[in-house]
C-alpha positions in Angstrom: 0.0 0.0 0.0 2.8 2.4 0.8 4.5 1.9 -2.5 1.3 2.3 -4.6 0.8 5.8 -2.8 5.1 6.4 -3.1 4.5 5.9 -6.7 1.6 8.2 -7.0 3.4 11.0 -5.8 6.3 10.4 -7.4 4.5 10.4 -10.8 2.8 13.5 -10.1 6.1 15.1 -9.4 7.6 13.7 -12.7 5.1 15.2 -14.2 4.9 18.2 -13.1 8.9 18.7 -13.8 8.3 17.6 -17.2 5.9 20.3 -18.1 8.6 22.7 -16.2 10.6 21.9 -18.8 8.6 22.4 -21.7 7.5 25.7 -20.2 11.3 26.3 -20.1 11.7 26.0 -23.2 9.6 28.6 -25.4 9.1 26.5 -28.0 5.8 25.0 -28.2 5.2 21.3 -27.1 6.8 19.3 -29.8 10.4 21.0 -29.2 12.0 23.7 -31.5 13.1 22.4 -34.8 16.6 24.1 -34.3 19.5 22.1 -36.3 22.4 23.3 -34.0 22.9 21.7 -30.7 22.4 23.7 -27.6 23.7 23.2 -24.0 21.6 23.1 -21.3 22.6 25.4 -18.3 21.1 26.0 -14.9 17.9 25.3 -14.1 17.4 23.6 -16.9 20.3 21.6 -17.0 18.9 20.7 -13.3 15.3 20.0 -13.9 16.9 17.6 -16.3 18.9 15.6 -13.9 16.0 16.0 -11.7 13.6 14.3 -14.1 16.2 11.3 -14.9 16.5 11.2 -11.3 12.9 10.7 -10.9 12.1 8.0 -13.8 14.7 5.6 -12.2 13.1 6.2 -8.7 9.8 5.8 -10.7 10.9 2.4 -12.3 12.7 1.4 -9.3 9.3 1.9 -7.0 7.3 -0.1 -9.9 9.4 -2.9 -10.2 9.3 -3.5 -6.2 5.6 -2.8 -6.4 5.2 -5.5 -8.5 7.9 -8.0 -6.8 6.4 -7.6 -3.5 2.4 -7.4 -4.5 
């Protein structure tokens, strides 16, 4: 029961930091269609770790979810 409700809350967190990040952006919701790479700095460059972060905790919590249920 505890890990469903961890795994709600984690997912509504990923989500949220994922639409941060689209936000951040400027660029619509599909991305920009820029051909030259760009480096992500700051915030950015931390909401990104942040979100990686978060999808391994995600996957992590679902797999023991479903080992242990």
């Amino acid at each position: 029961m505890a890990l469903n409700i961890l795994q709600i809350l984690i997912s509504g967190v990923l989500i949220v930091v994922i639409l941060m990040q689209v936000r951040e952006s400027g660029s619509g919701l599909f991305g920009s269609a820029q051909a030259s790479y760009r480096t992500r700095r700051g915030l950015e460059k931390t909401l990104f770790q942040f979100t990686i972060i978060l999808a391994a905790v995600f996957l992590l919590v679902s797999i023991l979810s479903v080992r242990f249920f």
